[in-house]
C-alpha positions in Angstrom: 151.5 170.7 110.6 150.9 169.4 114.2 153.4 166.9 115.8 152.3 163.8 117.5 154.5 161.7 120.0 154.3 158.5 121.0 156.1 157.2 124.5 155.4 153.3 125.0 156.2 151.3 127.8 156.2 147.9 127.7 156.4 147.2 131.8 152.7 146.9 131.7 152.2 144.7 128.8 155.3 142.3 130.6 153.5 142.5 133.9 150.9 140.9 132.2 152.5 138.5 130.0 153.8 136.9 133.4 150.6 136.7 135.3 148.9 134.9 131.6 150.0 131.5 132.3 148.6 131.7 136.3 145.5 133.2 135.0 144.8 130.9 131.9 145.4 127.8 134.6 143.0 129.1 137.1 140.7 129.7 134.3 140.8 126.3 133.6 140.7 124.8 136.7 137.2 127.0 137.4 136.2 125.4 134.3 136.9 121.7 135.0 135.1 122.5 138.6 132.0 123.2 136.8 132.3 120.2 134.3 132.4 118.0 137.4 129.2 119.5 139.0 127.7 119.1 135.3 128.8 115.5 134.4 127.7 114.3 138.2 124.6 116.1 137.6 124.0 114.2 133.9 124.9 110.9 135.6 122.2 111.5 137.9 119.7 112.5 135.4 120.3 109.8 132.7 121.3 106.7 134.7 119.3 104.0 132.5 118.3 101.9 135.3 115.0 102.1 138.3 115.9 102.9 141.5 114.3 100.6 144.7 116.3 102.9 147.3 118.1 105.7 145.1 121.3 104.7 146.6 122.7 104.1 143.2 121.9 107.4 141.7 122.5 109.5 144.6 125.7 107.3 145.0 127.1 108.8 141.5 129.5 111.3 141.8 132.3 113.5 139.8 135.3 115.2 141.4 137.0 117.4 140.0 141.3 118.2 141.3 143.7 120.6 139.7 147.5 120.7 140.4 149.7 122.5 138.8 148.7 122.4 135.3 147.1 119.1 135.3 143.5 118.9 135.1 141.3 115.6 136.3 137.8 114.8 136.7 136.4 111.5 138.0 133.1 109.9 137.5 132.5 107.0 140.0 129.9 104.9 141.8 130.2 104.9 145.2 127.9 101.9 146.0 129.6 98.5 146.3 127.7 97.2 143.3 128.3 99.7 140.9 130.6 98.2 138.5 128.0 95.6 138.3 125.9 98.4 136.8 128.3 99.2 134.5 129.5 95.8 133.0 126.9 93.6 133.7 124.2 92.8 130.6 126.8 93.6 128.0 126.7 97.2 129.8 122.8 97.7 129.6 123.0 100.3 132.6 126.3 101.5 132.4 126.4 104.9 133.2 130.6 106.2 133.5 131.3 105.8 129.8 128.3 107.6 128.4 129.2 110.5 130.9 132.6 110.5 130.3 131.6 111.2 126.4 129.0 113.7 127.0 130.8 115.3 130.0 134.0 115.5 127.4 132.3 117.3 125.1 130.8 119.4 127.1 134.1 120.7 128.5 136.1 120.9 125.7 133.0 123.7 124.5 133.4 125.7 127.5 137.4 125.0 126.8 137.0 126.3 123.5 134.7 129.3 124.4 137.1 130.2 127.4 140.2 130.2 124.7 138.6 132.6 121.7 138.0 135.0 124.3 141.9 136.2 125.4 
């Protein structure tokens, strides 16, 4: 009957185990940067009011920032009256909050999809 060895060395698999932490955060931070683009892109699209001179829809943004291990995206106006969008007419043509929901769930899918595939 044959023999059969086995030699394992486990400096790879460490070497790897190390770098996991760095990778799954850049990962993430990739992630979050396209979640921005997306959310300022729905904004744009679903933004319930007219426009006279487009200043308010071209005016909505979403930035994204990354530091170490914290994750952050913002959604904001950046005309002068755009909290009056948002509040005024018991929120009639608010447009953050509803983003903030769908851009949410929209990460957390590509979240989930990123994490069943380590």
């Amino acid at each position: 009957m044959g023999r059969a060895r086995f030699v394992y060395d486990d400096g790879n698999l460490r070497r790897n185990l190390r770098a996991l932490p760095g990778k799954i955060d850049r990962a993430i931070a990739l992630t979050v940067d396209r979640n921005a683009a997306w959310g300022q892109g729905y904004m744009r699209l679903n933004a319930p009011w007219s426009d006279d001179t487009s200043a308010a829809r071209n005016g909505l943004f979403a930035f994204a920032e990354s530091m170490g291990g914290h994750h952050e995206i913002t959604l904001t106006h950046s005309v002068h009256y755009g909290i009056w969008l948002e509040i005024a007419n018991s929120g009639k043509y608010q447009i953050i909050l509803p983003s903030v929901r769908a851009t949410g769930q929209h990460l957390m899918a590509d979240l989930r999809y990123l994490m069943e595939r380590l």
